[in-house]
mmCIF entry with sequence, helices, sheets and N, C-alpha, C, O atoms, coordinates in Angstrom:
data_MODEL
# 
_entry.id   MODEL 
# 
_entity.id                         1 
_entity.type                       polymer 
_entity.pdbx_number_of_molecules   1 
# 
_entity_poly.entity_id                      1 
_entity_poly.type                           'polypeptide(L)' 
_entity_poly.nstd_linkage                   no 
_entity_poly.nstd_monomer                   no 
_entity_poly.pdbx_seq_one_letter_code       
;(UNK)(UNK)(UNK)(UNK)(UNK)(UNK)(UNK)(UNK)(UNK)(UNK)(UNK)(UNK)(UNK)(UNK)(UNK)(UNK)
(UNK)(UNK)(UNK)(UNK)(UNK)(UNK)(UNK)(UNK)(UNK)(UNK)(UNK)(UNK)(UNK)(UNK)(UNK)(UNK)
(UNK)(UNK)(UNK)(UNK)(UNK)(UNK)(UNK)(UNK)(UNK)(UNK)(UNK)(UNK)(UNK)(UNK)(UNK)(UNK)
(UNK)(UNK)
;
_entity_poly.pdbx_seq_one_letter_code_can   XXXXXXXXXXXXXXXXXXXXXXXXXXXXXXXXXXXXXXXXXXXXXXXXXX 
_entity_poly.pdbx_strand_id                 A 
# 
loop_
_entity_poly_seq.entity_id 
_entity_poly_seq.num 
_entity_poly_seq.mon_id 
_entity_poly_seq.hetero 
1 1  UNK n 
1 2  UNK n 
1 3  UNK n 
1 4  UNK n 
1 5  UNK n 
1 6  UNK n 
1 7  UNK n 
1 8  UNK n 
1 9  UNK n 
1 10 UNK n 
1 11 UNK n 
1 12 UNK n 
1 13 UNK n 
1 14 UNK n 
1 15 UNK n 
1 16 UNK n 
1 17 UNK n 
1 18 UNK n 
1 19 UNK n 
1 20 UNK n 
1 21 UNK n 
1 22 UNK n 
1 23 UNK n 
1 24 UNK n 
1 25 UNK n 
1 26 UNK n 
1 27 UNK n 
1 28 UNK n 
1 29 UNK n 
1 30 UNK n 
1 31 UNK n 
1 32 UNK n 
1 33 UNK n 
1 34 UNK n 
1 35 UNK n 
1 36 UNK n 
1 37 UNK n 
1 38 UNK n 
1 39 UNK n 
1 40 UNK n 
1 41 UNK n 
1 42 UNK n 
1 43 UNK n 
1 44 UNK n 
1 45 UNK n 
1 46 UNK n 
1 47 UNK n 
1 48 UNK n 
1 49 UNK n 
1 50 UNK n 
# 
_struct_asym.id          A 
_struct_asym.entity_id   1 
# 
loop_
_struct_conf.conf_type_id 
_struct_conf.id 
_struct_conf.pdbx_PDB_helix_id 
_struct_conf.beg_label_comp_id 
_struct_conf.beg_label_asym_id 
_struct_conf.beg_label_seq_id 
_struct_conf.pdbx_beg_PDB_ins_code 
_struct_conf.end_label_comp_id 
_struct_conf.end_label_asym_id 
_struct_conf.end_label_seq_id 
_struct_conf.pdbx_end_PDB_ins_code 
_struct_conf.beg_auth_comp_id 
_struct_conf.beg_auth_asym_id 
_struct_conf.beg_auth_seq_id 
_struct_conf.end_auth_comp_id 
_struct_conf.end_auth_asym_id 
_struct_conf.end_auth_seq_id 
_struct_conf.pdbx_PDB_helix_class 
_struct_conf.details 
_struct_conf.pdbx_PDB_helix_length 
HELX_P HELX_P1 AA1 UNK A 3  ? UNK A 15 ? UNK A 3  UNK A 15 1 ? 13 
HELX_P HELX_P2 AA2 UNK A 26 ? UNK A 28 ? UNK A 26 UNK A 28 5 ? 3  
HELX_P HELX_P3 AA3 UNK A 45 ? UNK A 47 ? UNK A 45 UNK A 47 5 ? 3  
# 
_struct_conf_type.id          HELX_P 
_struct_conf_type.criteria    ? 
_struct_conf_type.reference   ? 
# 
_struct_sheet.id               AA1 
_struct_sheet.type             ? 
_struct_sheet.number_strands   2 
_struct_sheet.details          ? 
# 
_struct_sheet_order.sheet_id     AA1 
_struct_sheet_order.range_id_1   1 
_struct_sheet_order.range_id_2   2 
_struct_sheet_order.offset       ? 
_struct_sheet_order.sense        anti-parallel 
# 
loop_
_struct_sheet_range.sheet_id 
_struct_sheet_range.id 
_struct_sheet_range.beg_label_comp_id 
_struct_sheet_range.beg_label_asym_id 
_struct_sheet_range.beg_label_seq_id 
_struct_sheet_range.pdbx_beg_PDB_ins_code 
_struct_sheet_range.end_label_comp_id 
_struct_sheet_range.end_label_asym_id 
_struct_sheet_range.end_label_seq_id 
_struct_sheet_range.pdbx_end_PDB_ins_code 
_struct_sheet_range.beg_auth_comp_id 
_struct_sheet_range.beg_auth_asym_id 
_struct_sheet_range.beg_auth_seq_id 
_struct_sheet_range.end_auth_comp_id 
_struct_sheet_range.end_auth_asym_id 
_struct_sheet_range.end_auth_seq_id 
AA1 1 UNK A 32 ? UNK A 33 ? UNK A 32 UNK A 33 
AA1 2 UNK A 37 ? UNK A 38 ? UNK A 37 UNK A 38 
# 
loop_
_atom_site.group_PDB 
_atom_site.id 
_atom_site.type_symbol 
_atom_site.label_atom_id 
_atom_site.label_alt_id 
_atom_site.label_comp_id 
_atom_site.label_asym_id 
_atom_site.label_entity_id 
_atom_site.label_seq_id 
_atom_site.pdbx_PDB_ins_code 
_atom_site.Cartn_x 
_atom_site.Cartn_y 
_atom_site.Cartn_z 
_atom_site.occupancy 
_atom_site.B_iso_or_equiv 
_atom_site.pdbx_formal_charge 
_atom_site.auth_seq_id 
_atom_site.auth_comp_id 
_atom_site.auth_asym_id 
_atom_site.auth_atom_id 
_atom_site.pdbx_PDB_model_num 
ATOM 1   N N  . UNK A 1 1  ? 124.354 113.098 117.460 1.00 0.00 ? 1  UNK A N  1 
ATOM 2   C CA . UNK A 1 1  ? 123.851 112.388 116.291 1.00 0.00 ? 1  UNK A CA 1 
ATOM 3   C C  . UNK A 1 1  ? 124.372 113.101 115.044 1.00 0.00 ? 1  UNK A C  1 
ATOM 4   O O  . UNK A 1 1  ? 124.075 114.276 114.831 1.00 0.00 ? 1  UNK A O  1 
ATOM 5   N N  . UNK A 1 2  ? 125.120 112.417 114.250 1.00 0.00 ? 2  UNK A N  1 
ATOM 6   C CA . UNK A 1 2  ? 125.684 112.940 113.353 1.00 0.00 ? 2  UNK A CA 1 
ATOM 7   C C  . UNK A 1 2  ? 124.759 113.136 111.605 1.00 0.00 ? 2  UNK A C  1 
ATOM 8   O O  . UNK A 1 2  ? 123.771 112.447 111.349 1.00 0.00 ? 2  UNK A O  1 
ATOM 9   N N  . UNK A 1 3  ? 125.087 113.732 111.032 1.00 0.00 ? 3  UNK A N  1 
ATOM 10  C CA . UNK A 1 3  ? 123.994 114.257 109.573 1.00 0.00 ? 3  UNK A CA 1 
ATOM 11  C C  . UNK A 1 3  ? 123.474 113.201 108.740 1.00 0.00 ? 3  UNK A C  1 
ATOM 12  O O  . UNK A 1 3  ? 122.373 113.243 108.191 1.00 0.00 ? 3  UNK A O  1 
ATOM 13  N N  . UNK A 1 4  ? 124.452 112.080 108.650 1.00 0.00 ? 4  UNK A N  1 
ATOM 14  C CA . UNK A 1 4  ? 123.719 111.020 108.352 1.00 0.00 ? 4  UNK A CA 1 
ATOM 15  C C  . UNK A 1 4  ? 122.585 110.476 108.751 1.00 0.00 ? 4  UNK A C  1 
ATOM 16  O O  . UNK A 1 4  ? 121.741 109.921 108.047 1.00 0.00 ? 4  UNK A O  1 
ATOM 17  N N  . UNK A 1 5  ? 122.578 110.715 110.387 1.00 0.00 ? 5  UNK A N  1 
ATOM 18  C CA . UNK A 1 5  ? 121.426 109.464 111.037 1.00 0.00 ? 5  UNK A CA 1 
ATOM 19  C C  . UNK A 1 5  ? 120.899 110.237 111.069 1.00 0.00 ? 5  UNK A C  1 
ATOM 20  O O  . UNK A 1 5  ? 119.805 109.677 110.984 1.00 0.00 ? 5  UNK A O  1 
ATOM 21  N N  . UNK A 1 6  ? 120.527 111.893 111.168 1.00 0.00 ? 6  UNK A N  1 
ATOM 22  C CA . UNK A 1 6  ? 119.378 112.756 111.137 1.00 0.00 ? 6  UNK A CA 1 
ATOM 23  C C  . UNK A 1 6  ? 118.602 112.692 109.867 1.00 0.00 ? 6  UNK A C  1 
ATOM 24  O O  . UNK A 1 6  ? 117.377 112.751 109.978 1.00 0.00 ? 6  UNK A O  1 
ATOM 25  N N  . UNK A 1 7  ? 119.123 112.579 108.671 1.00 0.00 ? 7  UNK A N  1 
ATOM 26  C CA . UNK A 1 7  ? 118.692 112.196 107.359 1.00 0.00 ? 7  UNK A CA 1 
ATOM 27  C C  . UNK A 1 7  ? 117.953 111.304 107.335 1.00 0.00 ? 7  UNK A C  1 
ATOM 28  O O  . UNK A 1 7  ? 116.797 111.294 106.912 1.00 0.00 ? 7  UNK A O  1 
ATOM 29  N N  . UNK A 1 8  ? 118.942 109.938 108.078 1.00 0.00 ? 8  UNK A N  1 
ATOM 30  C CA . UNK A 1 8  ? 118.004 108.439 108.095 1.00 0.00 ? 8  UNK A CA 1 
ATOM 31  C C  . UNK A 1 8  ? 116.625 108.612 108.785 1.00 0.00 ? 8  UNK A C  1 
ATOM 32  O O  . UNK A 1 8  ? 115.491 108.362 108.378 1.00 0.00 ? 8  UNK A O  1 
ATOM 33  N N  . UNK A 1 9  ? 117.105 109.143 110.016 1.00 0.00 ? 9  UNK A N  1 
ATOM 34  C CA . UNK A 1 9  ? 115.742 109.645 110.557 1.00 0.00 ? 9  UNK A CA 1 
ATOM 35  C C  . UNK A 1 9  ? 114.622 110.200 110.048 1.00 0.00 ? 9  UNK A C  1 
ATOM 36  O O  . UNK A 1 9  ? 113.512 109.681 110.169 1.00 0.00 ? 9  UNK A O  1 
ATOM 37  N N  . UNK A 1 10 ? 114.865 111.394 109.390 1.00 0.00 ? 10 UNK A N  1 
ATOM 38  C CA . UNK A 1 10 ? 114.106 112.037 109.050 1.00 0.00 ? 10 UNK A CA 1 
ATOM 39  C C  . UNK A 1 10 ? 113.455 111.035 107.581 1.00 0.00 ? 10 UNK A C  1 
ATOM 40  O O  . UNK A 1 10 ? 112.247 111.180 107.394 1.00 0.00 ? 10 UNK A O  1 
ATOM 41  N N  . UNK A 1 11 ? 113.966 110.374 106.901 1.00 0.00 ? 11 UNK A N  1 
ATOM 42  C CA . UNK A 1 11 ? 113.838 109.649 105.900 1.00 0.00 ? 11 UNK A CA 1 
ATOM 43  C C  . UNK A 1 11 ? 112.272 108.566 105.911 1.00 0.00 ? 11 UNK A C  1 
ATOM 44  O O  . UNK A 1 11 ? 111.369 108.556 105.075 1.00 0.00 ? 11 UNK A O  1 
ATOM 45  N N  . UNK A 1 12 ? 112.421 107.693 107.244 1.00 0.00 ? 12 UNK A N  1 
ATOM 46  C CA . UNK A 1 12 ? 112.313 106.599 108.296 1.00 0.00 ? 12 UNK A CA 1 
ATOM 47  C C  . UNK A 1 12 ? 110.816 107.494 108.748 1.00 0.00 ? 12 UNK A C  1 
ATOM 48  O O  . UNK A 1 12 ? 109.777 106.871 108.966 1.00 0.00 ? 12 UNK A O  1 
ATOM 49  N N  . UNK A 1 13 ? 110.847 108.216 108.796 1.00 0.00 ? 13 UNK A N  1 
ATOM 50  C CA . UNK A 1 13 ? 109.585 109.606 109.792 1.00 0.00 ? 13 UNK A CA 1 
ATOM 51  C C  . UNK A 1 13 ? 108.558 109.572 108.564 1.00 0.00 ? 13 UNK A C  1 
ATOM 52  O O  . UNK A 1 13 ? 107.421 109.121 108.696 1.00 0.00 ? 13 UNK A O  1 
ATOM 53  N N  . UNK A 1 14 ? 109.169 110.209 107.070 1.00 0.00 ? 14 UNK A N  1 
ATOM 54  C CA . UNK A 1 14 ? 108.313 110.793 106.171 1.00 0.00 ? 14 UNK A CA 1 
ATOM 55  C C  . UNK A 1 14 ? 107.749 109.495 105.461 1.00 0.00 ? 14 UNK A C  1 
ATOM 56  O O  . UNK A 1 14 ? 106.541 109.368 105.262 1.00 0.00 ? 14 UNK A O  1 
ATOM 57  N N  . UNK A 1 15 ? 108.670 108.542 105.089 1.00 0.00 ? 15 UNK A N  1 
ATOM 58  C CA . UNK A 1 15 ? 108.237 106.824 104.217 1.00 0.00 ? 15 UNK A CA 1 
ATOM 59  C C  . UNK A 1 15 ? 107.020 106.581 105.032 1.00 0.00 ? 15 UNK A C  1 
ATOM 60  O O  . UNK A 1 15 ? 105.909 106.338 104.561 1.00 0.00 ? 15 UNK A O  1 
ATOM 61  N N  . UNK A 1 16 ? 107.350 106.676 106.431 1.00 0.00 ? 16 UNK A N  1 
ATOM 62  C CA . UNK A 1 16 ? 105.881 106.267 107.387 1.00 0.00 ? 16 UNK A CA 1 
ATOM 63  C C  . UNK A 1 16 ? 104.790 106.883 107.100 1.00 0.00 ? 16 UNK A C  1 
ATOM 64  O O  . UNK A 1 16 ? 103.759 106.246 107.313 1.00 0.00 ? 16 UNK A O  1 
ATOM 65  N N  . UNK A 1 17 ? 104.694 107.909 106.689 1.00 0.00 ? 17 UNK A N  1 
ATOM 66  C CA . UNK A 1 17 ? 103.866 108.535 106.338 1.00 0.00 ? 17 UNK A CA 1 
ATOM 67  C C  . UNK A 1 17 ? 102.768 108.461 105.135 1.00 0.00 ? 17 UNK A C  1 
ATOM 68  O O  . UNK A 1 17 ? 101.561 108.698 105.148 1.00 0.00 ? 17 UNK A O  1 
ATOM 69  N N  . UNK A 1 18 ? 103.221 108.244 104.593 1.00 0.00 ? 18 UNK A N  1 
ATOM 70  C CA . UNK A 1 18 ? 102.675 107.515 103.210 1.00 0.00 ? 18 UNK A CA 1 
ATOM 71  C C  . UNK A 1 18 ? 102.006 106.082 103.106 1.00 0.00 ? 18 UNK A C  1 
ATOM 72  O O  . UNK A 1 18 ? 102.255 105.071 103.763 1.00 0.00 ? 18 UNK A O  1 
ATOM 73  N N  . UNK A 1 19 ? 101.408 106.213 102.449 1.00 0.00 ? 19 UNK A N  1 
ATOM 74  C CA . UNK A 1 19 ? 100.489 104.752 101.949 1.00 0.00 ? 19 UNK A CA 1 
ATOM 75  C C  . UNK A 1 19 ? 100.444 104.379 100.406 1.00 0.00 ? 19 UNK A C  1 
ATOM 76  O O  . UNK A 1 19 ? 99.772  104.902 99.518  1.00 0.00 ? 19 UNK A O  1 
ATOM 77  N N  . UNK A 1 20 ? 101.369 103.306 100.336 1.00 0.00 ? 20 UNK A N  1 
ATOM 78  C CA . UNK A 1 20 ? 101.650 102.803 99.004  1.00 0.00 ? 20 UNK A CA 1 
ATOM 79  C C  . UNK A 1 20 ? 100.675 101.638 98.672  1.00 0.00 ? 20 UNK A C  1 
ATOM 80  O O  . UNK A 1 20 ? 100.514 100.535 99.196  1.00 0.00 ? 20 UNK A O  1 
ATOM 81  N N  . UNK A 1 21 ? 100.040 102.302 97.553  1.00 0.00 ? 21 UNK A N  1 
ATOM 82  C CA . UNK A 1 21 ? 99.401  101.001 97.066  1.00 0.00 ? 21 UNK A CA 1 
ATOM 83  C C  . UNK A 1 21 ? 99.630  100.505 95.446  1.00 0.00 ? 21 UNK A C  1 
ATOM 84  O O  . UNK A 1 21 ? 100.781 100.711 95.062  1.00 0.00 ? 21 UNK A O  1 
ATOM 85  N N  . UNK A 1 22 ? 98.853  99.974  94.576  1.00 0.00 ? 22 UNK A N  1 
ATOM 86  C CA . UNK A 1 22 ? 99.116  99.258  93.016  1.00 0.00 ? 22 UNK A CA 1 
ATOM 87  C C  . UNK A 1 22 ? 98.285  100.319 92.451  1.00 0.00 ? 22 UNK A C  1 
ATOM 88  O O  . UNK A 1 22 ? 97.082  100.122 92.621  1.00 0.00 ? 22 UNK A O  1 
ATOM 89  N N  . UNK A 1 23 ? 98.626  101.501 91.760  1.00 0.00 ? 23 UNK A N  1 
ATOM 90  C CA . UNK A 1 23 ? 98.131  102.017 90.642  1.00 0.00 ? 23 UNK A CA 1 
ATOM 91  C C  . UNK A 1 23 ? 96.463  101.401 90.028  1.00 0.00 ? 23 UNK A C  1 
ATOM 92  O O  . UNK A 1 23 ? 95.434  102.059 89.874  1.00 0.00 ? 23 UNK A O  1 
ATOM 93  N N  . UNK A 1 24 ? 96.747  99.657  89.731  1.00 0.00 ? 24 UNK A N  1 
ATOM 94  C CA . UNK A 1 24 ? 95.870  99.057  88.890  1.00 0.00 ? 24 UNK A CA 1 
ATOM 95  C C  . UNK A 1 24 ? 95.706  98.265  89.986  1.00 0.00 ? 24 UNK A C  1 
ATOM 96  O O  . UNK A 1 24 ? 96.076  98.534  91.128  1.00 0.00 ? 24 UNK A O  1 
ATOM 97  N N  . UNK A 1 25 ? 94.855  96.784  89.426  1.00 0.00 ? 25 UNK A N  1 
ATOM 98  C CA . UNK A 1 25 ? 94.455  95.918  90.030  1.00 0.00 ? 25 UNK A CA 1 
ATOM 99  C C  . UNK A 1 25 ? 95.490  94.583  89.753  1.00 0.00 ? 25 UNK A C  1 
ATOM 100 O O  . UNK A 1 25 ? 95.766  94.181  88.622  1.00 0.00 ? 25 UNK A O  1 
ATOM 101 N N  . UNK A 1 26 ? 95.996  93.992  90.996  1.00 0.00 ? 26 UNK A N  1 
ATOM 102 C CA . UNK A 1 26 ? 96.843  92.944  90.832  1.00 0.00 ? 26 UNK A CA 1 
ATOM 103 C C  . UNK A 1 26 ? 96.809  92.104  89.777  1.00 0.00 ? 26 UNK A C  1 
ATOM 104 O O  . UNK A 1 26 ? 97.763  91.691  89.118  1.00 0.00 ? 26 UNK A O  1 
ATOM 105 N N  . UNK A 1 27 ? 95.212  91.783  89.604  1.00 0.00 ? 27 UNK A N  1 
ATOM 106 C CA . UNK A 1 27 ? 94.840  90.935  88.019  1.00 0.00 ? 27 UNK A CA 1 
ATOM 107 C C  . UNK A 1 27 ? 95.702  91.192  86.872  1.00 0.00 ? 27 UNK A C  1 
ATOM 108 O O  . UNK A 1 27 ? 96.470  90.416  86.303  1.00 0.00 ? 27 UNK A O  1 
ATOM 109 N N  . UNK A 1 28 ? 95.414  92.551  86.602  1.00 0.00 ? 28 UNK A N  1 
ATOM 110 C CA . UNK A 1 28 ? 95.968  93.323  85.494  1.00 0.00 ? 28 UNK A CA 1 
ATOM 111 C C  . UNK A 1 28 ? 97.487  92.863  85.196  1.00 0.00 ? 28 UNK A C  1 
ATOM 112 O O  . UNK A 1 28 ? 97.558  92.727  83.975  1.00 0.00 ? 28 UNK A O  1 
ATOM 113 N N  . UNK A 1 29 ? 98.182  92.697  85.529  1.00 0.00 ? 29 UNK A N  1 
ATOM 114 C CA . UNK A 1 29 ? 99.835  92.537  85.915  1.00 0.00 ? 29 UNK A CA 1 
ATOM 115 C C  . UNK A 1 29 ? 100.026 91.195  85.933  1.00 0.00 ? 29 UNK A C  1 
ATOM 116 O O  . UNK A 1 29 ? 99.615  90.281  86.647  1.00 0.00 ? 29 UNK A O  1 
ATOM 117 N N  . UNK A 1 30 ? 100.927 91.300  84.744  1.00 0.00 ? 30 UNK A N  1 
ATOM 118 C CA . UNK A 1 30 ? 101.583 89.697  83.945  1.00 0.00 ? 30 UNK A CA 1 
ATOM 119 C C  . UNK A 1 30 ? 102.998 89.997  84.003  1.00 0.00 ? 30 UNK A C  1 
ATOM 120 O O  . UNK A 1 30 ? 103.570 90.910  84.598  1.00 0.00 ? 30 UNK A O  1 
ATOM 121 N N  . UNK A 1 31 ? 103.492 89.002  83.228  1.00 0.00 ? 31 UNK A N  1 
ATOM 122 C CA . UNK A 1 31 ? 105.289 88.702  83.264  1.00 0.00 ? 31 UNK A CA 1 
ATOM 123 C C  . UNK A 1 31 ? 105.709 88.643  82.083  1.00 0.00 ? 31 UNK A C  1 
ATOM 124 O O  . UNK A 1 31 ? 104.834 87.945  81.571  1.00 0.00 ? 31 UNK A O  1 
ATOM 125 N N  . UNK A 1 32 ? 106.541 88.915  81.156  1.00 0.00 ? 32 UNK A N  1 
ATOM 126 C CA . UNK A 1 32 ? 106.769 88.195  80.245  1.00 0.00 ? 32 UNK A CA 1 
ATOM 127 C C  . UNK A 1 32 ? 108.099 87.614  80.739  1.00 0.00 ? 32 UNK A C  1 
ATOM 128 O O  . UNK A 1 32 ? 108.772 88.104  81.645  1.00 0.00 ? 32 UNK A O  1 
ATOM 129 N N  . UNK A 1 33 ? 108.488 86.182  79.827  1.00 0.00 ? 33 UNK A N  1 
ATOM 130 C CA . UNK A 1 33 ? 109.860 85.698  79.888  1.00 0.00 ? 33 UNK A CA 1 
ATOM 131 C C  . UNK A 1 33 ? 110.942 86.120  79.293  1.00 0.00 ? 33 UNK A C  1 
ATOM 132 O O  . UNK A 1 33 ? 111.216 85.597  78.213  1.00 0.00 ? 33 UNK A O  1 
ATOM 133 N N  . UNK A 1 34 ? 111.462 86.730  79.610  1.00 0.00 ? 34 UNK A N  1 
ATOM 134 C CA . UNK A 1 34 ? 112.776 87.095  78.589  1.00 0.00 ? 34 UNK A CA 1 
ATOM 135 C C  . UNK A 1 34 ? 113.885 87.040  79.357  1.00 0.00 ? 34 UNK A C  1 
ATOM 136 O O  . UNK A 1 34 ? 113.612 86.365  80.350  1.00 0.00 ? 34 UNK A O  1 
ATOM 137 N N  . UNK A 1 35 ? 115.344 87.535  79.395  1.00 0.00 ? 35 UNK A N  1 
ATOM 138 C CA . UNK A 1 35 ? 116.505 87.514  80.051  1.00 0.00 ? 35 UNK A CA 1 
ATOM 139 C C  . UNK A 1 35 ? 116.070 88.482  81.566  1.00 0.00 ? 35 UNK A C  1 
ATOM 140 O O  . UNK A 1 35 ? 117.076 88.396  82.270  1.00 0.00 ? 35 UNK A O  1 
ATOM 141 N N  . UNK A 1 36 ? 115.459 88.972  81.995  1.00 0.00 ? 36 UNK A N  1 
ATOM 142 C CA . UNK A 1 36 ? 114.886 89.253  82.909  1.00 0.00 ? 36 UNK A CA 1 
ATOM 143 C C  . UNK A 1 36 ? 113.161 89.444  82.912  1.00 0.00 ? 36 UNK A C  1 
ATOM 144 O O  . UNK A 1 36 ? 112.545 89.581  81.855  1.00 0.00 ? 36 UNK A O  1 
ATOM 145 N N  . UNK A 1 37 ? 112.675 89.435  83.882  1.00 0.00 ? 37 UNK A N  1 
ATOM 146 C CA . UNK A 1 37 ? 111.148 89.384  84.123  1.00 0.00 ? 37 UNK A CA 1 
ATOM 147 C C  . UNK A 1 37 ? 110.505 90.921  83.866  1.00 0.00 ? 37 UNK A C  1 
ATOM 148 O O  . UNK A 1 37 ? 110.907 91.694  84.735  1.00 0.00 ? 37 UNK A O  1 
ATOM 149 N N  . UNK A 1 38 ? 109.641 91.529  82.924  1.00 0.00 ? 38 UNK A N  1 
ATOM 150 C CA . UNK A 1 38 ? 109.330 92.667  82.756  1.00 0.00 ? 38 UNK A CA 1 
ATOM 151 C C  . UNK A 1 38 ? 108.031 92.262  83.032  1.00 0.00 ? 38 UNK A C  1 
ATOM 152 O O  . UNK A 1 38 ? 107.535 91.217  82.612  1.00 0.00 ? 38 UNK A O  1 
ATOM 153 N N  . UNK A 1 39 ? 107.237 93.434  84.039  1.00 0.00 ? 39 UNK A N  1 
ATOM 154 C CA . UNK A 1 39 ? 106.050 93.608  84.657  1.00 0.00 ? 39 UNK A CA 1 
ATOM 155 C C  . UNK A 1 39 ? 104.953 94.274  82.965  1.00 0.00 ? 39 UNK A C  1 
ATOM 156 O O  . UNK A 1 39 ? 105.710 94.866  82.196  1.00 0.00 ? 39 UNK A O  1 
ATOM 157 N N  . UNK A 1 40 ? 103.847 94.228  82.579  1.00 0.00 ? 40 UNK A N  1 
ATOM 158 C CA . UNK A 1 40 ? 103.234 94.831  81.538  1.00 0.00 ? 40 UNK A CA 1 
ATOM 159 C C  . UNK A 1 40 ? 101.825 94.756  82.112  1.00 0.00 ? 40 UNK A C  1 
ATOM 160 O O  . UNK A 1 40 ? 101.428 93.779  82.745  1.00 0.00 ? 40 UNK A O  1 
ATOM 161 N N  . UNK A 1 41 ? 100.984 95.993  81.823  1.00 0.00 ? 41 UNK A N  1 
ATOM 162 C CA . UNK A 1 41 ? 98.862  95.499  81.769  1.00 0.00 ? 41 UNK A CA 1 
ATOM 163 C C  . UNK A 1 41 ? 98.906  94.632  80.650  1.00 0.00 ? 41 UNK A C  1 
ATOM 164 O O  . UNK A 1 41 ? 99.334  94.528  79.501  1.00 0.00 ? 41 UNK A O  1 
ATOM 165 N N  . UNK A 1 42 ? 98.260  94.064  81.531  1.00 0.00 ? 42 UNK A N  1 
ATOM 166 C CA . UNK A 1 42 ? 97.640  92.970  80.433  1.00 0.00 ? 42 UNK A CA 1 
ATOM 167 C C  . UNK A 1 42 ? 96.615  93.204  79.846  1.00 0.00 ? 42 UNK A C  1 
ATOM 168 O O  . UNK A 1 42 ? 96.545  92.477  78.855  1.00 0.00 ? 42 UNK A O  1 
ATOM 169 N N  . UNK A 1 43 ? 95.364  94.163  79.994  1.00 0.00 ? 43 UNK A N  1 
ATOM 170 C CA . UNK A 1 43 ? 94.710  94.917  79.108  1.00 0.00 ? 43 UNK A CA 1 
ATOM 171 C C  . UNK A 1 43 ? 95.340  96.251  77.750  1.00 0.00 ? 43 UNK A C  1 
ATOM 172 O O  . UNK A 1 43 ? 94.696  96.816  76.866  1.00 0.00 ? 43 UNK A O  1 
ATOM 173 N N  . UNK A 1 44 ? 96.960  96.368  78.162  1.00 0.00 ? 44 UNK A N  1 
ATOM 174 C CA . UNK A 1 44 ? 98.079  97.152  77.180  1.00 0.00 ? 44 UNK A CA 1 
ATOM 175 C C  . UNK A 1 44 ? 99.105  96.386  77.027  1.00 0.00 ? 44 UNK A C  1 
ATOM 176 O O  . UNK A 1 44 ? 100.019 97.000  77.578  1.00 0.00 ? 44 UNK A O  1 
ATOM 177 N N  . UNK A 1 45 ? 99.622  95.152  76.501  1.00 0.00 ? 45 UNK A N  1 
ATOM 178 C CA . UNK A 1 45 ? 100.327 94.431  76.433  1.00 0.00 ? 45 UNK A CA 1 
ATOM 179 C C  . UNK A 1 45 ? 101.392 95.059  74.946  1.00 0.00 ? 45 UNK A C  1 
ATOM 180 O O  . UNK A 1 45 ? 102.608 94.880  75.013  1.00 0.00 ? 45 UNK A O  1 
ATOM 181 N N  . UNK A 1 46 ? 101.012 95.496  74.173  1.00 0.00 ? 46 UNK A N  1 
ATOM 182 C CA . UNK A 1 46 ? 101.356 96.607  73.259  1.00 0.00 ? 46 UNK A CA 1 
ATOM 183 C C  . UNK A 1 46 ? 101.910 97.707  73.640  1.00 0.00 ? 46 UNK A C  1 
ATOM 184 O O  . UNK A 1 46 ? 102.684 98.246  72.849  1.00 0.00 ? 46 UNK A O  1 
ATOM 185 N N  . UNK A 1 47 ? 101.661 98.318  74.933  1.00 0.00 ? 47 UNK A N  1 
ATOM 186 C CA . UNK A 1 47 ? 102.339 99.658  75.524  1.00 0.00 ? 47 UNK A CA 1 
ATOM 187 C C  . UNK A 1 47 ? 103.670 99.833  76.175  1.00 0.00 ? 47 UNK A C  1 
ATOM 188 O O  . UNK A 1 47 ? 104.122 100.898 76.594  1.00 0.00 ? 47 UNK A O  1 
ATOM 189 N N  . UNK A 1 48 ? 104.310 98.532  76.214  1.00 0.00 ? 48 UNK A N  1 
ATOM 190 C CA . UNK A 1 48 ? 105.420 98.742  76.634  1.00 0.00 ? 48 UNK A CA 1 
ATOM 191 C C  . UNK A 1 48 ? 105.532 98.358  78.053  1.00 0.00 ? 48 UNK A C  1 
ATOM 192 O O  . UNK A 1 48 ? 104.525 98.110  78.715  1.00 0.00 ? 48 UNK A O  1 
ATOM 193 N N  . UNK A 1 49 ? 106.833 98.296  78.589  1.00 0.00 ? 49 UNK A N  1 
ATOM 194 C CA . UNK A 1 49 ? 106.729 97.991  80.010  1.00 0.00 ? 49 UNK A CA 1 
ATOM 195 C C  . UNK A 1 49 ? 106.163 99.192  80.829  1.00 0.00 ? 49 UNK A C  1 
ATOM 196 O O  . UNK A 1 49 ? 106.289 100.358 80.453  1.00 0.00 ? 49 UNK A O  1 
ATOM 197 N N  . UNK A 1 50 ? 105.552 98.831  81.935  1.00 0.00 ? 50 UNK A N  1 
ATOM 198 C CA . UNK A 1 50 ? 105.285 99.785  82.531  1.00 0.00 ? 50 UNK A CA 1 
ATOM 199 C C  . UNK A 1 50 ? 105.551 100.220 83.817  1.00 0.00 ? 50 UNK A C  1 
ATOM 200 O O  . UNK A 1 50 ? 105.131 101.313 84.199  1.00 0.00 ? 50 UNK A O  1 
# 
């Protein structure tokens, strides 16, 4: 097995490991329209993308 696929492996092992969830609450999280879609709180709509 060459250094690449031990990497992938090992990569593939540690991601499993973890539990990803949303910072906030799905509610919170709007769109605006512009030339691409930017995520913002919608309780900080003033703060910038986030």
């Amino acid at each position: 097995m060459g250094t690449l696929h031990r990497m992938k492996a090992l990569l593939f092992v540690l991601i499993r490991a973890f539990e990803f969830e949303l910072a906030v609450p799905v509610e919170d999280i709007g769109d605006r329209s512009a030339v691409v879609q930017k995520p913002f709180l919608r309780f900080q709509p003033n703060a910038g993308n986030q």
